[in-house]
NUTOR-323564 format. One record per residue (C-alpha): residue in one letter; x, y, z; residue number from 1. Coordinates in steps of 0.1 Angstrom, whole numbers, plus 5000, padded with zeros to 4 digits. Example, Ala and Ser with C-alpha at 12.3 -4.5 7.8 and 13.67 -1.06 7.14 Angstrom:
% NUTOR-323564
+-----+------+-------+------+-----+
| res | east | north |   up |   n |
+-----+------+-------+------+-----+
|   A | 5123 |  4955 | 5078 |   1 |
|   S | 5137 |  4989 | 5071 |   2 |
+-----+------+-------+------+-----+
% end
This chain:
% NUTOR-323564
+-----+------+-------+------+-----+
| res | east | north |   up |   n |
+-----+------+-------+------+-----+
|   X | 5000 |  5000 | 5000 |   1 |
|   X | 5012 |  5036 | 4994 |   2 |
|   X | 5017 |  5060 | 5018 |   3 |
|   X | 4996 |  5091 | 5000 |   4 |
|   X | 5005 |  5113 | 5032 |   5 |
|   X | 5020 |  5148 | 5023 |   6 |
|   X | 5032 |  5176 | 5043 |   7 |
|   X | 5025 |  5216 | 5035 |   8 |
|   X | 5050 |  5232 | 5057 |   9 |
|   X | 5038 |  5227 | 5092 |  10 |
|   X | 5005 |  5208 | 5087 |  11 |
|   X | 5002 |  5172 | 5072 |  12 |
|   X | 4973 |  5161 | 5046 |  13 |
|   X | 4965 |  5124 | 5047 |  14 |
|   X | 4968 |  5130 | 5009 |  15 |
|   X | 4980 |  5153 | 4978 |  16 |
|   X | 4943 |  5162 | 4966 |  17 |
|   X | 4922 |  5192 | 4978 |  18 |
|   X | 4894 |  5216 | 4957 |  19 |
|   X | 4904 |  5246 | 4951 |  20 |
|   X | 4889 |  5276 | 4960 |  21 |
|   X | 4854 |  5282 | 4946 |  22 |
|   X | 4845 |  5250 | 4931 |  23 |
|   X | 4838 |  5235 | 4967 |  24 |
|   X | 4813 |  5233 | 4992 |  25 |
|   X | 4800 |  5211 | 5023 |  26 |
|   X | 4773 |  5202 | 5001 |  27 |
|   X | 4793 |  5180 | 4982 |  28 |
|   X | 4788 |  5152 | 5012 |  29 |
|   X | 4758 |  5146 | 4993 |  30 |
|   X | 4773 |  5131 | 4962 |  31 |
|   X | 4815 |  5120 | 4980 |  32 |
|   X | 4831 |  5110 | 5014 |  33 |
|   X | 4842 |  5140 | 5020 |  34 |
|   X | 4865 |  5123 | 5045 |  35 |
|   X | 4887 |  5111 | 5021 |  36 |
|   X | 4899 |  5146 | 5006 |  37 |
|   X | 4932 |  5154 | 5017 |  38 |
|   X | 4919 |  5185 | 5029 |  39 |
|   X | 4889 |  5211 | 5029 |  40 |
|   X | 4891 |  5248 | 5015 |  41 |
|   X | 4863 |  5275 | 5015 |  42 |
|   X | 4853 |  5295 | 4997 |  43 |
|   X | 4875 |  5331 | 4995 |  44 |
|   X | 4856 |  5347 | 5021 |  45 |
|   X | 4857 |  5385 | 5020 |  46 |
|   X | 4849 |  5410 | 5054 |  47 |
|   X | 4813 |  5426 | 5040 |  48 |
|   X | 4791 |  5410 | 5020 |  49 |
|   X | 4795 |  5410 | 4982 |  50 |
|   X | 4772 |  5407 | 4954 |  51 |
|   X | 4799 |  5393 | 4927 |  52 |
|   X | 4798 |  5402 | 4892 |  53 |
|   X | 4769 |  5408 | 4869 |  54 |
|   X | 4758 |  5377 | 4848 |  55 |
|   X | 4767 |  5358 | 4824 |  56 |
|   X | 4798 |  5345 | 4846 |  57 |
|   X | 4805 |  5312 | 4829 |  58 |
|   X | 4814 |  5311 | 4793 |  59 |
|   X | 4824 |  5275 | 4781 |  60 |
|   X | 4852 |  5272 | 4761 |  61 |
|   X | 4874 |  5244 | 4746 |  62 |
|   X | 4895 |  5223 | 4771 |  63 |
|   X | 4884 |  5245 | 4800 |  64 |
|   X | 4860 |  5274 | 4812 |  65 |
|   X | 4861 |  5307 | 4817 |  66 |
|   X | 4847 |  5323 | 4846 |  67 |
|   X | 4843 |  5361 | 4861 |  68 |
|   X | 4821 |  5351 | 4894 |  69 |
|   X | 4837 |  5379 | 4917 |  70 |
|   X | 4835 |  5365 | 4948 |  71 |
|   X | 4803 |  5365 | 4961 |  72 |
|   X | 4799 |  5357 | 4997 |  73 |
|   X | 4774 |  5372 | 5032 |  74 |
|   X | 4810 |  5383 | 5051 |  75 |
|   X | 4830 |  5370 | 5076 |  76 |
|   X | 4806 |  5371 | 5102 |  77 |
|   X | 4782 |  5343 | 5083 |  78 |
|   X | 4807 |  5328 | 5073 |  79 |
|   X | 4824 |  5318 | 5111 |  80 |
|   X | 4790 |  5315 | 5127 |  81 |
|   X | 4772 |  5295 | 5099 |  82 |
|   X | 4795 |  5280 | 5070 |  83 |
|   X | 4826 |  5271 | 5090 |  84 |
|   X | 4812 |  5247 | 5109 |  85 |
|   X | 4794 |  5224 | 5083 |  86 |
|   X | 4840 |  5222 | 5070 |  87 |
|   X | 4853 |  5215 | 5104 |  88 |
|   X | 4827 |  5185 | 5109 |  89 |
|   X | 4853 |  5167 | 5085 |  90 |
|   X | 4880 |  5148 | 5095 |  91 |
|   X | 4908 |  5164 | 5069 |  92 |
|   X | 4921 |  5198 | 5076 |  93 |
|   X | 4900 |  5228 | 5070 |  94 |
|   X | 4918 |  5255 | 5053 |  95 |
|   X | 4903 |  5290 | 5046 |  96 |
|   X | 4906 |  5311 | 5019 |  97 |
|   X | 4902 |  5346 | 5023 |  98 |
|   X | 4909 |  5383 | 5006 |  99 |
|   X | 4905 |  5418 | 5010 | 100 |
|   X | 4916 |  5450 | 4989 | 101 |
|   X | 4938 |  5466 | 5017 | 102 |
|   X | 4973 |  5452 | 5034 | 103 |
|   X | 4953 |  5460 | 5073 | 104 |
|   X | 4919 |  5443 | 5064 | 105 |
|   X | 4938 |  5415 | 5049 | 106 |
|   X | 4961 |  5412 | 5081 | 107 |
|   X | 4926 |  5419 | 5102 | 108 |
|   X | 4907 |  5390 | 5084 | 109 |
|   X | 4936 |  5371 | 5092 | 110 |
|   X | 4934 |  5377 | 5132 | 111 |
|   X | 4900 |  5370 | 5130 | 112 |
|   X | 4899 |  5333 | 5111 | 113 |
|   X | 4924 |  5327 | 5134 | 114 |
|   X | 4899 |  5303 | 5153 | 115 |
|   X | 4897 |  5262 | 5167 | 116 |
|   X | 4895 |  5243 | 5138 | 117 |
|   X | 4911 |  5260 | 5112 | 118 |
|   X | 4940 |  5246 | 5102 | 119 |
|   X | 4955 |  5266 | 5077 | 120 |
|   X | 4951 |  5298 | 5056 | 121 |
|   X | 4953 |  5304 | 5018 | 122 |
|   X | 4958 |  5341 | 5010 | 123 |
|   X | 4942 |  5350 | 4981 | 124 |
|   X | 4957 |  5377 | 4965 | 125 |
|   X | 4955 |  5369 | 4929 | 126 |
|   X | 4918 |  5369 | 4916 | 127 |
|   X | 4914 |  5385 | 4886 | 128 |
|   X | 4875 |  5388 | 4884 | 129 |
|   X | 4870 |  5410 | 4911 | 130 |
|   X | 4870 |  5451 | 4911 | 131 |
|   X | 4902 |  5459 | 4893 | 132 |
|   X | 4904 |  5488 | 4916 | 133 |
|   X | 4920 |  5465 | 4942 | 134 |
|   X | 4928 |  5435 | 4958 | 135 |
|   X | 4951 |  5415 | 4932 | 136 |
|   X | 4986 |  5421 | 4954 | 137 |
|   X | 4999 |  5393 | 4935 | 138 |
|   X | 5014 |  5411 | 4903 | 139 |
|   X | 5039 |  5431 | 4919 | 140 |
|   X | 5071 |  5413 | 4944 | 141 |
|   X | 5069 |  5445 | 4966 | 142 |
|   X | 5025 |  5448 | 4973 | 143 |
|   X | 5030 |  5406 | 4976 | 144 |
|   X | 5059 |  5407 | 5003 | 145 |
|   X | 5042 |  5438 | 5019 | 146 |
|   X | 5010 |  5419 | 5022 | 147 |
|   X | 5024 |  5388 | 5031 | 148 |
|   X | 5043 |  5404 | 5058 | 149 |
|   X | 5013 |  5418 | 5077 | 150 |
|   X | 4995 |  5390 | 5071 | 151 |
|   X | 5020 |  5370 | 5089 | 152 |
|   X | 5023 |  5392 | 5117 | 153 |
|   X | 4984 |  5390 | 5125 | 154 |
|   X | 4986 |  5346 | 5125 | 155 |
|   X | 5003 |  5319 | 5137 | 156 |
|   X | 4985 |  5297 | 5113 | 157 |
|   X | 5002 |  5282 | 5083 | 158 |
|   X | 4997 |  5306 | 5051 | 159 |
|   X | 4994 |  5294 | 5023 | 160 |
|   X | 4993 |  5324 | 4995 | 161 |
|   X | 4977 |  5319 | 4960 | 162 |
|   X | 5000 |  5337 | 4932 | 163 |
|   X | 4982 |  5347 | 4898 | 164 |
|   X | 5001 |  5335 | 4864 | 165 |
|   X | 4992 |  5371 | 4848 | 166 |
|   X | 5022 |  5383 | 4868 | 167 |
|   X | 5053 |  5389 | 4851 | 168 |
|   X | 5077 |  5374 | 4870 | 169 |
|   X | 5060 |  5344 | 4890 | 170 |
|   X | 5092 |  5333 | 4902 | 171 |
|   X | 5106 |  5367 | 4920 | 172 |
|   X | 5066 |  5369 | 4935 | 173 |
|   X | 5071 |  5335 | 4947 | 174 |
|   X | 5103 |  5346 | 4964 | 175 |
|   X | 5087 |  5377 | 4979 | 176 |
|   X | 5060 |  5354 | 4993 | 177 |
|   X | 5086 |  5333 | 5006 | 178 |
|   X | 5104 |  5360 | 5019 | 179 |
|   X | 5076 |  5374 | 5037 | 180 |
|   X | 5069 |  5345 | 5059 | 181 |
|   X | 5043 |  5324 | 5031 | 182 |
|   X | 5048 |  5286 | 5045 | 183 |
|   X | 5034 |  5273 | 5009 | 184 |
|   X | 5023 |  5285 | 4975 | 185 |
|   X | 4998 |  5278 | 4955 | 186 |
|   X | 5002 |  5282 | 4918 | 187 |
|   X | 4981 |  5293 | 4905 | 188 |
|   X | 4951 |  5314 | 4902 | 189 |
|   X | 4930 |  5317 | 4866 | 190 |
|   X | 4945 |  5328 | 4835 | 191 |
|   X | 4930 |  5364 | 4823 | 192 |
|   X | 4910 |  5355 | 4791 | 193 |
|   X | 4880 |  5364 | 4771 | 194 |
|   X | 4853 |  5351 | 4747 | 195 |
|   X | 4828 |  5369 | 4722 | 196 |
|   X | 4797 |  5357 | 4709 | 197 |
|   X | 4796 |  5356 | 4673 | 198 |
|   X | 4759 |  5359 | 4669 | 199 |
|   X | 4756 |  5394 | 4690 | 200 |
|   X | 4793 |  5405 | 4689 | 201 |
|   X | 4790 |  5407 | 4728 | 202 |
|   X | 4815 |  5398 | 4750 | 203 |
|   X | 4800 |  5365 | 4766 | 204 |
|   X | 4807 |  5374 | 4802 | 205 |
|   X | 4790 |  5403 | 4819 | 206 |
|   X | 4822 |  5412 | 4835 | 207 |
|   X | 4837 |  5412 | 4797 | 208 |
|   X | 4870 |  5393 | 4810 | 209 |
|   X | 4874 |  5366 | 4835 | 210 |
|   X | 4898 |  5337 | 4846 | 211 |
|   X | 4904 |  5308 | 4826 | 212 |
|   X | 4903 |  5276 | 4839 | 213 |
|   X | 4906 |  5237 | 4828 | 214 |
|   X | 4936 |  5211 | 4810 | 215 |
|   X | 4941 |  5237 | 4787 | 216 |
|   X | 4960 |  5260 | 4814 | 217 |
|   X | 4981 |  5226 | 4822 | 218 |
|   X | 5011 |  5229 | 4806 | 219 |
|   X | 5014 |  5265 | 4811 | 220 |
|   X | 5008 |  5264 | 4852 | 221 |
|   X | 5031 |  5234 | 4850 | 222 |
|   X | 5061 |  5252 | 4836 | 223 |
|   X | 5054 |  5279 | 4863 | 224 |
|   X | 5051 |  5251 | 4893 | 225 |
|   X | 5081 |  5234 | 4877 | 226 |
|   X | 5102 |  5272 | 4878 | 227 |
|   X | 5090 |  5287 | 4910 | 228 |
|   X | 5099 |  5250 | 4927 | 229 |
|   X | 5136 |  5259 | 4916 | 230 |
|   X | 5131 |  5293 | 4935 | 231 |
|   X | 5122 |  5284 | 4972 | 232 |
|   X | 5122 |  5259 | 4995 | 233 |
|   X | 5088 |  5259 | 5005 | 234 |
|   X | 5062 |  5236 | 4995 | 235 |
|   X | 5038 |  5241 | 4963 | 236 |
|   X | 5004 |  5231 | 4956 | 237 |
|   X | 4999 |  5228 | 4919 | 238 |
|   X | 4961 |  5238 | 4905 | 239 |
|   X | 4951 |  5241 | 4869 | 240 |
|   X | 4936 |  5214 | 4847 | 241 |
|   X | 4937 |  5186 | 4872 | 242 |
|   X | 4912 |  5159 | 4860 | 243 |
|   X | 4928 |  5131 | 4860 | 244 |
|   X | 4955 |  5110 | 4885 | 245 |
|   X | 4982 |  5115 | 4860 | 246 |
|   X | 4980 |  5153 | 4859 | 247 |
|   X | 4989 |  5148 | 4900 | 248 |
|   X | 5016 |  5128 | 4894 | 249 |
|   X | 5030 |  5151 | 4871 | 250 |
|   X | 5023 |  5181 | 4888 | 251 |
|   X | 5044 |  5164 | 4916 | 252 |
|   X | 5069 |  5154 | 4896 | 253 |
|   X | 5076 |  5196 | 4882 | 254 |
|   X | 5082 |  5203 | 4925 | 255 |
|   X | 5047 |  5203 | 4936 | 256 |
|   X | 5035 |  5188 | 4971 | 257 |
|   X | 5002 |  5185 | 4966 | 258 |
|   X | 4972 |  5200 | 4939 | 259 |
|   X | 4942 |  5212 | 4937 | 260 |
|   X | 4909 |  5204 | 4915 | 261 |
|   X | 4883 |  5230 | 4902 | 262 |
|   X | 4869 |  5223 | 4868 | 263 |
|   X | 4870 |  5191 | 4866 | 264 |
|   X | 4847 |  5194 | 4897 | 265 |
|   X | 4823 |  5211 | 4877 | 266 |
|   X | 4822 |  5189 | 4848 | 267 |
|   X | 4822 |  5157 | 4877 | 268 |
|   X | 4809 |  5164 | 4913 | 269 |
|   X | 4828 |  5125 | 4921 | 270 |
|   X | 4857 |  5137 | 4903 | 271 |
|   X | 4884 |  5141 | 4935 | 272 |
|   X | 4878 |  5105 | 4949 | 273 |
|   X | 4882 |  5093 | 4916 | 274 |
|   X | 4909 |  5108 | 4909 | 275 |
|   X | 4925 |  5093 | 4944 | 276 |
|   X | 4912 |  5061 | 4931 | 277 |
|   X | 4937 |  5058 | 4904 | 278 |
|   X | 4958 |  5080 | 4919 | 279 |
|   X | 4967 |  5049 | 4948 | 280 |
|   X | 4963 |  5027 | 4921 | 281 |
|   X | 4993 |  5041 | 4897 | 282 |
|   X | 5014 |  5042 | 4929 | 283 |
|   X | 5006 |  5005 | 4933 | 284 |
|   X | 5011 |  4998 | 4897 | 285 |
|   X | 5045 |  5015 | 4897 | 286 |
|   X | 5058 |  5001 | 4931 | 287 |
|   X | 5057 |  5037 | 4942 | 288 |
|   X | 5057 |  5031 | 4977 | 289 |
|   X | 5060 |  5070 | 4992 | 290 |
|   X | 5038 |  5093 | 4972 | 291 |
|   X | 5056 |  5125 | 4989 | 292 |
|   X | 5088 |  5111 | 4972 | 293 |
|   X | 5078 |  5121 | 4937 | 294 |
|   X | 5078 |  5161 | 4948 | 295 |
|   X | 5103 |  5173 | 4923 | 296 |
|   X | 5117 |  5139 | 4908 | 297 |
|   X | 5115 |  5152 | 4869 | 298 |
|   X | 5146 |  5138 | 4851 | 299 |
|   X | 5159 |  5169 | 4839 | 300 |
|   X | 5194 |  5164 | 4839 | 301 |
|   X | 5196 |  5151 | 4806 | 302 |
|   X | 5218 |  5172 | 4781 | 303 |
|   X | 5207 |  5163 | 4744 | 304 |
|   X | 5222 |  5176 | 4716 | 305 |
|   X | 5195 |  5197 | 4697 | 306 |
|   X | 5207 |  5180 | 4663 | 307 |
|   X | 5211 |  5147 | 4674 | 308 |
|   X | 5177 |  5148 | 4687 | 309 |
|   X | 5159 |  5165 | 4652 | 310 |
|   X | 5184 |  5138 | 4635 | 311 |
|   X | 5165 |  5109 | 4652 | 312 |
|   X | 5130 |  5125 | 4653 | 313 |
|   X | 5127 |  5137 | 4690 | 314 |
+-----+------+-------+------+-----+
% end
């Protein structure tokens, strides 16, 4: 049997697969075990309430979705007295995903989700379908460490910030993070896109842009897991276009601890036990023993020369 234990900094998860922000609720028990997640994560809870974007706020595209939802919520204060608990029920660790548009509230809303139970923070400071007047610290090295920082002097709880791939340099903002006190990274938020409809020449989403999600983002969150895991020394969760045990492993394999799972979610309410399923399964089929011993195993020592390697095809 495989050991599918992993640990993100200071807290262990009795395996590598969690939802990601957004695409999961408590309500799910109705249709999985929710049990058998290797953890929980909330909704990104913000301090007032907030209404979210105007509709449409799914456009279906190829390979993925693209969404512009804004993060709707009824404030911290529902969310501690009446969402919370139906997470902390579970037995895996409940982590909570929260933002704000100012470096105090955000170190604020940190002090006060510092409660029993919770076992870990994710910081979102990355979403790119809310106002654009503020809130997405994760473009810039100095608002990230800055953020960070404060954050970090509000909790003792393992933080876990959320970096956006629109930045420009992922891997110095991953530093900062680091730098800053972050105990893990997640990588990474949605990819800014946009889609039109043809037969009214509107743009299909009534925020006109949102975040892209779904295998199509794969390879490109993968090359950003694969260069920021070069960077620090602190453990990664890798999210985009996981649908499929495979996509873990090699997510893992690029320097990631453990992933997250959003569209395919969507497309499969089952989709993280099965995905568990084969997970163990591979492992058994490949005498892996250790899951945790595949974080950063790529073979990517090899030096080929680039015309030997046209010269046979490769």
């Amino acid at each position: 049997m495989v050991d599918l234990s992993v640990k993100l900094g200071s807290f262990e998860m009795p395996n590598p697969v969690m939802p990601a922000s957004g695409t999961f609720s408590h309500e799910m028990a109705q249709v999985i075990d929710i049990n058998r997640l290797g953890a929980t994560l909330t909704k990104t809870v913000s301090r007032d309430l907030r209404d979210g974007n105007p509709p449409p706020r799914v456009a279906e595209v190829e390979c993925g979705m693209i969404n512009c939802i804004g993060l709707p919520g009824k404030g911290l204060d529902y969310f501690l007295n009446e969402l919370l608990p139906q997470y902390t029920q579970y037995s895996p660790p409940t982590v909570v995903s929260i933002t704000s548009t100012t470096v105090e509230d955000f170190a604020e809303m940190a002090r006060d989700v510092t409660v029993p139970d919770v076992d870990a923070l994710e910081i979102n400071i990355s979403c790119p379908t809310r106002d654009p007047g503020g809130g997405n610290f994760a473009l810039h090295a100095d608002h990230t460490g800055e953020t960070v920082r404060a954050i970090r002097a509000a909790t003792d709880l393992p933080l876990i910030v959320k970096l956006s791939p629109n930045a420009g340099d992922v891997v110095g903002i991953a530093s900062a993070a680091e730098e800053a006190g972050a105990d893990a990274l997640t990588v990474a938020n949605t990819i800014l896109a946009m889609r039109i409809d043809t037969e009214s020449f509107r743009p299909s989403l009534g925020f006109k842009t949102g975040g892209m999600s779904g295998p199509a983002v794969k390879p490109i969150i993968m090359r950003m897991v694969y260069h920021v895991a070069k960077a620090v020394s602190i453990p990664i969760i890798g999210c985009g276009g996981v649908v499929k045990a495979e996509d873990v492993v090699e997510y893992m394999l690029a320097g990631a601890s453990a992933v997250q799972v959003g569209y395919a979610s969507f497309r499969n309410p089952t989709a993280m036990i099965s995905i568990l399923e084969d997970l163990e399964e591979w492992c058994d089929r490949r005498g892996i023993t250790r899951i945790a011993d595949l974080t950063g195993a790529v073979d990517d020592d090899l030096e080929t020369d680039t015309y030997i390697a046209a010269a046979a095809g490769v």
